[in-house]
N, CA, C and O atoms as CSV, one atom per row, in Angstrom:
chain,resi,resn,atom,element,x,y,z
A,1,UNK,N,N,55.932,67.384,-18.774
A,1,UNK,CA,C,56.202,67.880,-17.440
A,1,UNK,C,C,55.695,66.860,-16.418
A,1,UNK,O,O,54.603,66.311,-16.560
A,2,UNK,N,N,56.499,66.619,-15.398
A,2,UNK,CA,C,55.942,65.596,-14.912
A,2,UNK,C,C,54.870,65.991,-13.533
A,2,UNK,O,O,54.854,67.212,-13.381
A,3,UNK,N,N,54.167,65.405,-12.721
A,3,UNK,CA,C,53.452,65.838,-11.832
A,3,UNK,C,C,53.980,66.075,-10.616
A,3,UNK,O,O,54.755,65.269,-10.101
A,4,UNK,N,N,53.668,67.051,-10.107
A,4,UNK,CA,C,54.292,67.651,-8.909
A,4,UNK,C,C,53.218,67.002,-7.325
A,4,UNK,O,O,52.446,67.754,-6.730
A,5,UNK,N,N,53.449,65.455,-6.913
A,5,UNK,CA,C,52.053,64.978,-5.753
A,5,UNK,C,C,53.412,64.798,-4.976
A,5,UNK,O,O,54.574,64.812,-5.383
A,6,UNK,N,N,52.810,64.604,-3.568
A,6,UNK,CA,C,53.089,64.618,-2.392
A,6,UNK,C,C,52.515,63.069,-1.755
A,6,UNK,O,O,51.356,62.789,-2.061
A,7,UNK,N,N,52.920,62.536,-1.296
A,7,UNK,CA,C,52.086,61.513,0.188
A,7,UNK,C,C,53.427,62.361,1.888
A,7,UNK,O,O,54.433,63.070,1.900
A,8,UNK,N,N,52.434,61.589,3.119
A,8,UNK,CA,C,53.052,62.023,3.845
A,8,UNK,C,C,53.401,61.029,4.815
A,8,UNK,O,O,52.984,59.944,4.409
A,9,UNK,N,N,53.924,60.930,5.807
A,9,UNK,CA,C,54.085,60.100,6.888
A,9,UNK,C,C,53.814,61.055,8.117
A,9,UNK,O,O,54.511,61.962,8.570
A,10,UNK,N,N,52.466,60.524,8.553
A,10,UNK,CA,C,51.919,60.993,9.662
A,10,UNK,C,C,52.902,60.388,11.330
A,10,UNK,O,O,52.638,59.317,11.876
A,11,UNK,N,N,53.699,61.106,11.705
A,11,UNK,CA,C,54.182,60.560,12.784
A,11,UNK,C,C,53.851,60.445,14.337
A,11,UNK,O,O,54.581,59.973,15.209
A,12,UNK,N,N,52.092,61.194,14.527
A,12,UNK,CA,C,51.666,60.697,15.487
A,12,UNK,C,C,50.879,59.259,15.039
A,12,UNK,O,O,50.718,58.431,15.936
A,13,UNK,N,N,50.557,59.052,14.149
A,13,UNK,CA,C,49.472,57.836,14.165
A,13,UNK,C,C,50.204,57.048,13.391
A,13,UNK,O,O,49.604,55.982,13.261
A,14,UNK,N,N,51.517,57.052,12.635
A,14,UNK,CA,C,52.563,56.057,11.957
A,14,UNK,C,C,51.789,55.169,10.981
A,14,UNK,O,O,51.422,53.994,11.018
A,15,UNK,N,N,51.688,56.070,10.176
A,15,UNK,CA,C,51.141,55.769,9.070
A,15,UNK,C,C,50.860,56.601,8.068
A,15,UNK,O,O,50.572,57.784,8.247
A,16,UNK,N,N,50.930,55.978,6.822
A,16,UNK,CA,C,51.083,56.691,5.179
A,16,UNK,C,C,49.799,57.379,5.165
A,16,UNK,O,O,48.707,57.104,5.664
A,17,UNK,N,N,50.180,58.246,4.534
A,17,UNK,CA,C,48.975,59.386,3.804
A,17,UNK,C,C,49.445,59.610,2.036
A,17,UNK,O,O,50.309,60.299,1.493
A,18,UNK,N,N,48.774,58.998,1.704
A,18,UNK,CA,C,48.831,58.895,0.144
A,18,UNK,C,C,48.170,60.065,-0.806
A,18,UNK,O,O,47.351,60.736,-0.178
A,19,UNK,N,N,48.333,60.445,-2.117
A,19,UNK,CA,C,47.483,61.617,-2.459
A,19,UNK,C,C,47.223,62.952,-1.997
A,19,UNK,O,O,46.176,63.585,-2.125
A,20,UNK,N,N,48.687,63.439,-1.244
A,20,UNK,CA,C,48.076,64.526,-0.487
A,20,UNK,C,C,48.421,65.552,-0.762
A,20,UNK,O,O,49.534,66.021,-1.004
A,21,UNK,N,N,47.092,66.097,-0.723
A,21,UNK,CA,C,47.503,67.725,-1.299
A,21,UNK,C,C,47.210,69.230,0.160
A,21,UNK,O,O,46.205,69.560,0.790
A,22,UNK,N,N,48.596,69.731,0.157
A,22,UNK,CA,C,49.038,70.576,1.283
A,22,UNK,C,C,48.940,72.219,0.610
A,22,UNK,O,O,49.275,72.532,-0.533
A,23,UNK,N,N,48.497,72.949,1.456
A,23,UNK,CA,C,48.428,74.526,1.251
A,23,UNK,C,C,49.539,75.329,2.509
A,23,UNK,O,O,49.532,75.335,3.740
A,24,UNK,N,N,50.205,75.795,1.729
A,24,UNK,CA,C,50.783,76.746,3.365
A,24,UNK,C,C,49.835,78.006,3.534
A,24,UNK,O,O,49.957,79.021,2.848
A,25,UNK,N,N,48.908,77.840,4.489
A,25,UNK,CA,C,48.027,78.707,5.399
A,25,UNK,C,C,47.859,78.322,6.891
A,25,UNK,O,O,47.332,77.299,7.330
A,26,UNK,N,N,48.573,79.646,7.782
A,26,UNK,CA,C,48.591,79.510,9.047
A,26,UNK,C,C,49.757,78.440,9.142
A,26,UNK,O,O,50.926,78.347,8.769
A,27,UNK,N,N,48.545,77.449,10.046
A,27,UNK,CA,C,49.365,76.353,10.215
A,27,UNK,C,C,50.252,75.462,9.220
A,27,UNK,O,O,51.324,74.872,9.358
A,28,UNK,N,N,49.098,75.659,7.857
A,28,UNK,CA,C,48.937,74.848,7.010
A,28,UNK,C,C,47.350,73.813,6.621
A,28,UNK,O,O,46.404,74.120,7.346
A,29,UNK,N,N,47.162,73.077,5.939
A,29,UNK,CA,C,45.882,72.674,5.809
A,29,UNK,C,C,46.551,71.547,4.865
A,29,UNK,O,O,47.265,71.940,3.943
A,30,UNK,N,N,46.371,70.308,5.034
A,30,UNK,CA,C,46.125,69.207,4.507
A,30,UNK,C,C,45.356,68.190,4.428
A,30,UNK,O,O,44.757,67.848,5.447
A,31,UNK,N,N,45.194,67.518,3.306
A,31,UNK,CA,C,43.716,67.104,2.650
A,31,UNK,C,C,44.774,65.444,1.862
A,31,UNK,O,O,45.843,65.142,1.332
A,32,UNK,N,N,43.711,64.980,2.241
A,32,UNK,CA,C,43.955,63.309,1.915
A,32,UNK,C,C,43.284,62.849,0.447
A,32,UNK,O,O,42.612,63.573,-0.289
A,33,UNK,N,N,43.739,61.109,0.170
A,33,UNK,CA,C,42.864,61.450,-0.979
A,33,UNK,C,C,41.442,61.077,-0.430
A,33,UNK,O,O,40.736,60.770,-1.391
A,34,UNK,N,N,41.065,61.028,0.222
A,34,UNK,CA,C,39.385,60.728,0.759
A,34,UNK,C,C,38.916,62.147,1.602
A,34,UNK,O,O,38.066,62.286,2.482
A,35,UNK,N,N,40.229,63.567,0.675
A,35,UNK,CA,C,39.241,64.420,0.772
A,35,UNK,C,C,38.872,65.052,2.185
A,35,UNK,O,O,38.072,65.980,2.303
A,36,UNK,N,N,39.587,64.406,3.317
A,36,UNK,CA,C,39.582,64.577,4.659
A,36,UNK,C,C,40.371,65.952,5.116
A,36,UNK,O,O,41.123,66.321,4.213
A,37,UNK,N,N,40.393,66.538,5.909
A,37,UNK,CA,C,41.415,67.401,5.834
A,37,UNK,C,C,41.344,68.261,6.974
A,37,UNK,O,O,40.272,68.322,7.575
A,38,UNK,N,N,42.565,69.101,7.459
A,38,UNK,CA,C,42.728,69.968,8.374
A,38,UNK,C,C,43.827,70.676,8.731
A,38,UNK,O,O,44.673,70.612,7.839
A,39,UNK,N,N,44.201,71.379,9.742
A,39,UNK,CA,C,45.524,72.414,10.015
A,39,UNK,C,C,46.296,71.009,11.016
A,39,UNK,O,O,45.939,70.231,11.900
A,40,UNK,N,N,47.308,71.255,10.357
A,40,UNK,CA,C,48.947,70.564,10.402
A,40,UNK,C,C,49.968,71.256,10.790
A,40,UNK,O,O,50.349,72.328,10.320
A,41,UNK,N,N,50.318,70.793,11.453
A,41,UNK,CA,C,51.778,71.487,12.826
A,41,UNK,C,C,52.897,70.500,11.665
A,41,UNK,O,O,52.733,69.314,11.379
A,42,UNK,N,N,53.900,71.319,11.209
A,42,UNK,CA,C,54.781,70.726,10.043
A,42,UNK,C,C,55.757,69.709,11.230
A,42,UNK,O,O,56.434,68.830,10.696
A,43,UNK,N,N,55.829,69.809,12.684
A,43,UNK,CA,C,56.510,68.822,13.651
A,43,UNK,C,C,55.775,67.275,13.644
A,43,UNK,O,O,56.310,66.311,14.191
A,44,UNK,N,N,54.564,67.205,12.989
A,44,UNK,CA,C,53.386,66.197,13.307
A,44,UNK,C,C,53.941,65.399,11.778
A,44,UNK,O,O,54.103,64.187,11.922
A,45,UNK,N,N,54.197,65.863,10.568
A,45,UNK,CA,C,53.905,65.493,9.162
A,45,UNK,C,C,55.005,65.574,8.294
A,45,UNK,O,O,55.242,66.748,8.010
A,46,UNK,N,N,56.286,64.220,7.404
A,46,UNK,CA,C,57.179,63.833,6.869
A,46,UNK,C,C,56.439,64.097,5.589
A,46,UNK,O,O,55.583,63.269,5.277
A,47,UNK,N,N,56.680,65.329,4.649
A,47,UNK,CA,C,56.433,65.185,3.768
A,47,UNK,C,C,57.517,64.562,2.691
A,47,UNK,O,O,58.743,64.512,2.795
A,48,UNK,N,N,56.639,64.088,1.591
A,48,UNK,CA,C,57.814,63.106,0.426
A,48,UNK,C,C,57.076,63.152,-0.971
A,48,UNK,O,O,55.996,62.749,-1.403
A,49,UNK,N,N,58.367,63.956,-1.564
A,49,UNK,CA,C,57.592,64.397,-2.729
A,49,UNK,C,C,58.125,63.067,-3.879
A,49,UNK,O,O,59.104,62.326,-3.787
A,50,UNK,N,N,56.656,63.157,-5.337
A,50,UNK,CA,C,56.964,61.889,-6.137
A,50,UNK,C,C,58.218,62.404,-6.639
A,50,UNK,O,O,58.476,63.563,-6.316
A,51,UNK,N,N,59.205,61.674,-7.494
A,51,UNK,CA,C,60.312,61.415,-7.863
A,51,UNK,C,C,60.129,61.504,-9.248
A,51,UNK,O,O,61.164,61.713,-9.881
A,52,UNK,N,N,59.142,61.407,-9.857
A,52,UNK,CA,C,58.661,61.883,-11.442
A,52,UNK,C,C,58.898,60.288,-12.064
A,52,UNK,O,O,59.099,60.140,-13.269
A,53,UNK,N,N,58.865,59.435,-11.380
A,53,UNK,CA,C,59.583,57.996,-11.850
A,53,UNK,C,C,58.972,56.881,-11.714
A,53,UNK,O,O,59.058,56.654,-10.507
A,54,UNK,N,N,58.168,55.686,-12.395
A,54,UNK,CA,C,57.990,54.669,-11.390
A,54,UNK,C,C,58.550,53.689,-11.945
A,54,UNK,O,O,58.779,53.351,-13.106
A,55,UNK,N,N,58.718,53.323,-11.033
A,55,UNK,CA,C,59.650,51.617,-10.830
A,55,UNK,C,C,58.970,50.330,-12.148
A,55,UNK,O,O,57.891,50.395,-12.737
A,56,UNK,N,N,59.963,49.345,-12.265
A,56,UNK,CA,C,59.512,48.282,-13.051
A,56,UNK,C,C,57.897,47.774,-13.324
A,56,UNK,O,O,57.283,47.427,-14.333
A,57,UNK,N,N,57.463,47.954,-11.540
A,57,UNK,CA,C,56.109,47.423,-11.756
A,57,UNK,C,C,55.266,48.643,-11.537
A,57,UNK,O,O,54.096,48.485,-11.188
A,58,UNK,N,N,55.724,49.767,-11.700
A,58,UNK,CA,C,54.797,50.690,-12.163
A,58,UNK,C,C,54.504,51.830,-11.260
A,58,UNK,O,O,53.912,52.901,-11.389
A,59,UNK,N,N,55.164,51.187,-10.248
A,59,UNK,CA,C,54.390,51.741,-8.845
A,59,UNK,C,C,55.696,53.427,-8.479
A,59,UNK,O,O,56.906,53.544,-8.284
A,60,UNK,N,N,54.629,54.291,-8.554
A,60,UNK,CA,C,55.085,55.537,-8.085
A,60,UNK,C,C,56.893,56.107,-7.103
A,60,UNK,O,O,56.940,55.188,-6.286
A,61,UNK,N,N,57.646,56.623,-6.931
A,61,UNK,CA,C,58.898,55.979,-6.354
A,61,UNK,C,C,58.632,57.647,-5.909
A,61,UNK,O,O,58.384,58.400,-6.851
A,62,UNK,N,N,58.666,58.141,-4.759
A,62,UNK,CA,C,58.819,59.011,-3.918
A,62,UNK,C,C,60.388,59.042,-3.101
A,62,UNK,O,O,61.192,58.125,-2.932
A,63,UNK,N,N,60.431,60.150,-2.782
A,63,UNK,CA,C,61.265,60.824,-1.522
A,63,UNK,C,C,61.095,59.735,-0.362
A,63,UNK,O,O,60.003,59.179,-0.253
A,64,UNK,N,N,62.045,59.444,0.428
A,64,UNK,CA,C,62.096,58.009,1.455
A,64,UNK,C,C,61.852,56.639,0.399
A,64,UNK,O,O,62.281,55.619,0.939
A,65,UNK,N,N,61.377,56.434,-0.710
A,65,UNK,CA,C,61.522,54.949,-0.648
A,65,UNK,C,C,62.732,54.428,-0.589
A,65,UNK,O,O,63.815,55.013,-0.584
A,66,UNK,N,N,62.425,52.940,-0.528
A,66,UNK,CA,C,63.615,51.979,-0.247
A,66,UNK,C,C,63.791,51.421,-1.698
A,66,UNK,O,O,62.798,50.758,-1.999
A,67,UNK,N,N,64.675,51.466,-2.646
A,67,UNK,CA,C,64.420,50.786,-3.809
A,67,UNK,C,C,65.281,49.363,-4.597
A,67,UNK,O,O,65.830,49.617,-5.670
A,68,UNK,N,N,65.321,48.776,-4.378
A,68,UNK,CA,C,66.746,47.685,-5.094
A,68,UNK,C,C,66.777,48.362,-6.701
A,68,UNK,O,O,65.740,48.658,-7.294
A,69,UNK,N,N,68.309,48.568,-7.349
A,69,UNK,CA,C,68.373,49.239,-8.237
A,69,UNK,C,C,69.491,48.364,-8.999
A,69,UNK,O,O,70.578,48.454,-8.428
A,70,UNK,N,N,69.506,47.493,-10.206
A,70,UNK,CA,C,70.091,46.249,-10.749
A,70,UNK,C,C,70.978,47.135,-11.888
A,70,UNK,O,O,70.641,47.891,-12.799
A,71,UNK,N,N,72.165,46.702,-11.419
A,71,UNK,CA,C,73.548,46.988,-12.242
A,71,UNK,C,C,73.421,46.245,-13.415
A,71,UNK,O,O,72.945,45.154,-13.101
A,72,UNK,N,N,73.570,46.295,-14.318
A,72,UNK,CA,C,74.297,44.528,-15.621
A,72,UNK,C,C,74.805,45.764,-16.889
A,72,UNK,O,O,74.489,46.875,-17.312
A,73,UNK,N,N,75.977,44.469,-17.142
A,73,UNK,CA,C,76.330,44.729,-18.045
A,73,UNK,C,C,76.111,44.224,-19.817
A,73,UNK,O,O,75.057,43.957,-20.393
A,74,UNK,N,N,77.129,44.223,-20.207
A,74,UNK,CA,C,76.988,43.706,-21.987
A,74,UNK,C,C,77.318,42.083,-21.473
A,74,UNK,O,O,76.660,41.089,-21.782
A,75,UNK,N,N,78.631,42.135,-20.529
A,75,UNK,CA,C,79.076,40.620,-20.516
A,75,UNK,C,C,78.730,39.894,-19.147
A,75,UNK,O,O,79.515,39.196,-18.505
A,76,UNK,N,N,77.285,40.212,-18.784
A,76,UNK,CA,C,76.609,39.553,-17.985
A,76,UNK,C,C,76.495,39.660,-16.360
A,76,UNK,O,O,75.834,38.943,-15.609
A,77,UNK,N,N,77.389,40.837,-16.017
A,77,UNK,CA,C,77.875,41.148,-14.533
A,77,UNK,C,C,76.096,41.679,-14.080
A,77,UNK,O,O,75.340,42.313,-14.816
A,78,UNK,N,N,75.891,41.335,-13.108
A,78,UNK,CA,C,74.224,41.617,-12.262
A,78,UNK,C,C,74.464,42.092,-10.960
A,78,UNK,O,O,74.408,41.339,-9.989
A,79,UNK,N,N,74.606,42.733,-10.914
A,79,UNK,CA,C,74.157,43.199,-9.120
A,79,UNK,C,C,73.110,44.312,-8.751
A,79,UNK,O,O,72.902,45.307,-9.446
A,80,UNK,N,N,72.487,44.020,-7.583
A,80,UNK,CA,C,71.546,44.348,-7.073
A,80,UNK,C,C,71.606,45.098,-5.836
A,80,UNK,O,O,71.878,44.367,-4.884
A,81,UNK,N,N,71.423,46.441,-5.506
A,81,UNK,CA,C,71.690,47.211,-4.596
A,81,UNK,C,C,70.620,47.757,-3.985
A,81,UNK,O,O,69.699,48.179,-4.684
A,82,UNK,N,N,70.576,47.820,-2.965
A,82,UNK,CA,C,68.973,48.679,-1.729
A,82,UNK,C,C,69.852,49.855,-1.510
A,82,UNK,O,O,70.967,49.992,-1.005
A,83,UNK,N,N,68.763,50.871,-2.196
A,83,UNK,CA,C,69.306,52.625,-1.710
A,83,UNK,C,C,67.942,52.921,-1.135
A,83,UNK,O,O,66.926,52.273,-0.884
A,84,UNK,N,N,68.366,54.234,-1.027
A,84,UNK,CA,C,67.227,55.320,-0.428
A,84,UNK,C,C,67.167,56.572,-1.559
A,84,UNK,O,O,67.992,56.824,-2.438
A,85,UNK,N,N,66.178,57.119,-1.303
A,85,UNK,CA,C,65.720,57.706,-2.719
A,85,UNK,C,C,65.650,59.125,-1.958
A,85,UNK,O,O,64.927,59.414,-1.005
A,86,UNK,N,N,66.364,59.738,-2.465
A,86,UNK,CA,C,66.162,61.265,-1.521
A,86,UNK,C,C,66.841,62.549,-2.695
A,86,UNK,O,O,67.560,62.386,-3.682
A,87,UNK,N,N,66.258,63.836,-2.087
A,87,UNK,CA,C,66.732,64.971,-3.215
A,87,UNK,C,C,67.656,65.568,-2.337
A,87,UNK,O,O,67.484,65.891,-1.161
A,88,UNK,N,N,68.783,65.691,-3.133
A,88,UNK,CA,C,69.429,66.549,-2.716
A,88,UNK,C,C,69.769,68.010,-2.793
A,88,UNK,O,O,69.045,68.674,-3.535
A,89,UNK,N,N,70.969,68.779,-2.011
A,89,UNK,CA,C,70.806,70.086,-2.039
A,89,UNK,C,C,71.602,70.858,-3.291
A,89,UNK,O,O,71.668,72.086,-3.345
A,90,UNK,N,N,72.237,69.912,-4.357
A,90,UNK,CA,C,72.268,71.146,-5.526
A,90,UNK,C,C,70.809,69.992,-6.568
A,90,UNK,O,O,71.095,69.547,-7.679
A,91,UNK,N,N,69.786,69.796,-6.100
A,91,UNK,CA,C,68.270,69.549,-6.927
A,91,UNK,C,C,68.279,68.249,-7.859
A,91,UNK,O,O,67.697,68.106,-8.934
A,92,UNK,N,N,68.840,67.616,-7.384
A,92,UNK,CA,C,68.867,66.021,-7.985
A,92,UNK,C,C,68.355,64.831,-6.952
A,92,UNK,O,O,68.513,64.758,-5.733
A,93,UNK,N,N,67.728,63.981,-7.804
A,93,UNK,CA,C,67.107,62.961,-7.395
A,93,UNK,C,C,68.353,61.783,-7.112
A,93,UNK,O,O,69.120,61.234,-7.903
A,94,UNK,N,N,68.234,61.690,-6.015
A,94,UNK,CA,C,69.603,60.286,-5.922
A,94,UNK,C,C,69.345,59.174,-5.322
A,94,UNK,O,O,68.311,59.298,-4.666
A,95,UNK,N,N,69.799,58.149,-5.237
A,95,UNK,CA,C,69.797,56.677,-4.935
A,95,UNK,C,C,71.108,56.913,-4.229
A,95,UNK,O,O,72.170,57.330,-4.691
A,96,UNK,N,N,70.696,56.443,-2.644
A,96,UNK,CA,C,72.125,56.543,-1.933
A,96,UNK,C,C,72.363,55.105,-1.006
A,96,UNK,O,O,71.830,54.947,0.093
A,97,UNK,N,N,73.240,54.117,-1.642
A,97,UNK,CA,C,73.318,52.851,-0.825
A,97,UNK,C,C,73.306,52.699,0.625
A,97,UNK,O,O,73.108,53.771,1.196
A,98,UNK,N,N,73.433,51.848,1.275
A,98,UNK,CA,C,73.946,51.910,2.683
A,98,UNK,C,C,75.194,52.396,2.956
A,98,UNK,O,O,75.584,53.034,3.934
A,99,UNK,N,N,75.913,51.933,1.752
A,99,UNK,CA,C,77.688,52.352,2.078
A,99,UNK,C,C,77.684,53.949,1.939
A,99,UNK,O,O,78.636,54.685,2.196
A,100,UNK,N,N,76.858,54.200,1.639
A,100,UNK,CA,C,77.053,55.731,1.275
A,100,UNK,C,C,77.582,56.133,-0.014
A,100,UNK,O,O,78.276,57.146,-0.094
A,101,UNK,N,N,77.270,55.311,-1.190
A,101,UNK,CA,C,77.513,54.916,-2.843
A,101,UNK,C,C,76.156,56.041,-3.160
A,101,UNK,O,O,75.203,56.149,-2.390
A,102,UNK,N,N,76.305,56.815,-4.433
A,102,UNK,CA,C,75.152,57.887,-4.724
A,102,UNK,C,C,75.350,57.604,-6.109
A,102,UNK,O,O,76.418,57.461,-6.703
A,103,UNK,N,N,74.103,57.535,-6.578
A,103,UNK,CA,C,73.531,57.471,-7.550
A,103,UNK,C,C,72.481,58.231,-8.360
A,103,UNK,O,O,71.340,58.185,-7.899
A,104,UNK,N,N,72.677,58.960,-9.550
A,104,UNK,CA,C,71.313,59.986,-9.900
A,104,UNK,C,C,70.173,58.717,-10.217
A,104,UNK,O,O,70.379,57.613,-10.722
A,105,UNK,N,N,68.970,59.295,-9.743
A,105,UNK,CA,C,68.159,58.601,-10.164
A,105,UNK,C,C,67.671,58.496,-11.787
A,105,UNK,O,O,66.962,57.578,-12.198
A,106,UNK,N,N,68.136,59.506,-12.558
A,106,UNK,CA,C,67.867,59.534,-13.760
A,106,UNK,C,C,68.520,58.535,-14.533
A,106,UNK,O,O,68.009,58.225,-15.610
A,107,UNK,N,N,69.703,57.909,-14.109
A,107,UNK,CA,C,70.802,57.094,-14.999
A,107,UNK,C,C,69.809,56.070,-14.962
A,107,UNK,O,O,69.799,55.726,-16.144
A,108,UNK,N,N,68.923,55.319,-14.346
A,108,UNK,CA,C,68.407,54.311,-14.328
A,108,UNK,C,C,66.981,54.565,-15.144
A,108,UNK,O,O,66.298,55.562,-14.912
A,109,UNK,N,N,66.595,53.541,-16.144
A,109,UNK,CA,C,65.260,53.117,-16.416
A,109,UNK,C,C,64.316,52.558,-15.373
A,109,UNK,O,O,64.684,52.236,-14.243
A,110,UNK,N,N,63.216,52.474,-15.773
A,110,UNK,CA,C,62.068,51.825,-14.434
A,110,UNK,C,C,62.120,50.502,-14.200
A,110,UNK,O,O,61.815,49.855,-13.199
A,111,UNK,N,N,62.683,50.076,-15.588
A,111,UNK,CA,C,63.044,48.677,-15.217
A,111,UNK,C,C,64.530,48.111,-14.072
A,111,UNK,O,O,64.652,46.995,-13.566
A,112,UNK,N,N,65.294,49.060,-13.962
A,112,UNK,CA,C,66.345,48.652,-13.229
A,112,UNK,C,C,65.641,48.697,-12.060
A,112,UNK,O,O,66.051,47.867,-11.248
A,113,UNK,N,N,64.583,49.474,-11.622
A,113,UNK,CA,C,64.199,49.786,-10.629
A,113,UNK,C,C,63.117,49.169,-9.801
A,113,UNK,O,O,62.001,49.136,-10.319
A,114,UNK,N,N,63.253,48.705,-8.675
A,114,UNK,CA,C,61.956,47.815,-7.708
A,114,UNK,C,C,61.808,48.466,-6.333
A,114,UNK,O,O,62.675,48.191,-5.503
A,115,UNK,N,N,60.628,49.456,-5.921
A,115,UNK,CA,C,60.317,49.979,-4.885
A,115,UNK,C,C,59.891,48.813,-3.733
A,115,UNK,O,O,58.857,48.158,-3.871
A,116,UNK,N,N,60.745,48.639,-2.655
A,116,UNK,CA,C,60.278,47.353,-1.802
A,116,UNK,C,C,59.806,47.843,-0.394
A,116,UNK,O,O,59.307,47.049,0.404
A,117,UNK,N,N,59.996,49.323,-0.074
A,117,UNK,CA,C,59.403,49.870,0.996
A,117,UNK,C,C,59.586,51.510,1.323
A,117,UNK,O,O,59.599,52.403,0.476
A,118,UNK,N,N,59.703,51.643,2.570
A,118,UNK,CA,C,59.776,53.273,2.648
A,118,UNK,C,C,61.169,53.369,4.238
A,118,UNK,O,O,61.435,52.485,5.053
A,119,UNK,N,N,61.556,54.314,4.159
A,119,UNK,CA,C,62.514,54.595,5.179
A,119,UNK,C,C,61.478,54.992,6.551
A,119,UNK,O,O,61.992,55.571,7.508
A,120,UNK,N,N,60.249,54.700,6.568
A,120,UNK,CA,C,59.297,55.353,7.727
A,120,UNK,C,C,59.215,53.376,8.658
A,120,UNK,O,O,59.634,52.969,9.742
A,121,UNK,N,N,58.523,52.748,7.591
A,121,UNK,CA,C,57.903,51.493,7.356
A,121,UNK,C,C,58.517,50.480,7.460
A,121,UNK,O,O,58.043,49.392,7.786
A,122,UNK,N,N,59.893,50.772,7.134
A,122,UNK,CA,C,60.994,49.034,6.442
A,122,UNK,C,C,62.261,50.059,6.443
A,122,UNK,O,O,62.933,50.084,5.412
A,123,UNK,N,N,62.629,50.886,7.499
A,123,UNK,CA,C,63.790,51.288,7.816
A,123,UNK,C,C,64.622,50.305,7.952
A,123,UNK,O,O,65.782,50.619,7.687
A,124,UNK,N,N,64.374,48.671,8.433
A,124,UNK,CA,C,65.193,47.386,8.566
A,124,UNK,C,C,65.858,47.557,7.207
A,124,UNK,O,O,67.081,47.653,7.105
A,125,UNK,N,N,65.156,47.587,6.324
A,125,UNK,CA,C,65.695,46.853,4.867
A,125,UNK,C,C,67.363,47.857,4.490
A,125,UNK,O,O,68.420,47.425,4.032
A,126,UNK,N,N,67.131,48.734,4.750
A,126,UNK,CA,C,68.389,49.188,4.759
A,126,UNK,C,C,69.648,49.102,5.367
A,126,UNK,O,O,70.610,49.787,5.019
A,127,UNK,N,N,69.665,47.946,6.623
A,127,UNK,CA,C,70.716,47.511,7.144
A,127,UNK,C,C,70.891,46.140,6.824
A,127,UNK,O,O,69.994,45.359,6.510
A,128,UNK,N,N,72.429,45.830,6.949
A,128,UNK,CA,C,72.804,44.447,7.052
A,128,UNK,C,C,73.774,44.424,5.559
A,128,UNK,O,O,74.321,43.375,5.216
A,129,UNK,N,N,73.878,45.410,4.923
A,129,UNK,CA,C,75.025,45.334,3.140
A,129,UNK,C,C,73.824,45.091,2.000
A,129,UNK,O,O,72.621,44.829,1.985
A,130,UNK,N,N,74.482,45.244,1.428
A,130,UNK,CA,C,73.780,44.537,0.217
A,130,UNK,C,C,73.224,43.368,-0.336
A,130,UNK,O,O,73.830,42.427,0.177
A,131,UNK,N,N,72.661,43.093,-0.859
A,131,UNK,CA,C,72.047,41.861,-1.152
A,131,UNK,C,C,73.122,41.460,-2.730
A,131,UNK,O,O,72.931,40.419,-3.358
């Protein structure tokens, strides 16, 4: 079973919150991993849940990342695509290009996969086509 963690994107102070674990009470109450914590207005806080997946080099692949995701074949065809990593509404994990190309995230191994930023952080990386 895989683990059910959270990080967030704090959008008054624009910046990652890693490790975070959220309660719905009242407002809500969220707690960092240094354990910090307090009541959260859900207008203030981008939550992004993990993806059950990590990438080639290991590293965790959440809800908003930016990921390059490498096509190849038997007779040598390579291409390399920047999606966005988001769940959708019938409960699948997808890779969705710039062109608007969708992809389950499951078809891919960790190795096809390289997390290079977040849609909060490196919203750039997603314009301009493909690489």
């Amino acid at each position: 079973m895989r683990k059910i963690k959270f990080r967030v994107w704090d959008k008054s102070e624009k910046k990652m919150l890693d490790n975070v674990n959220a309660r719905p009470i009242a407002l809500g109450y969220l707690e960092d991993e240094t354990c910090t914590g307090g009541a959260y207005a859900d207008n203030l806080y981008e939550f992004m849940q993990y993806a059950g997946k990590n990438d080639k080099n290991e590293k965790e692949i959440y809800e908003g990342d930016i990921v390059i995701k490498v096509d190849t074949t038997g007779l040598g065809w390579h291409r390399e695509r920047k999606c966005k990593v988001s769940f959708d509404k019938w409960g699948c994990w997808m890779l969705t290009t710039e062109f608007g190309d969708g992809y389950m995230l499951g078809e891919f191994d960790s190795e096809q996969l390289e997390v290079i930023g977040n849609i909060f952080e490196n919203s750039e990386l997603l314009e301009g086509g493909a690489e």
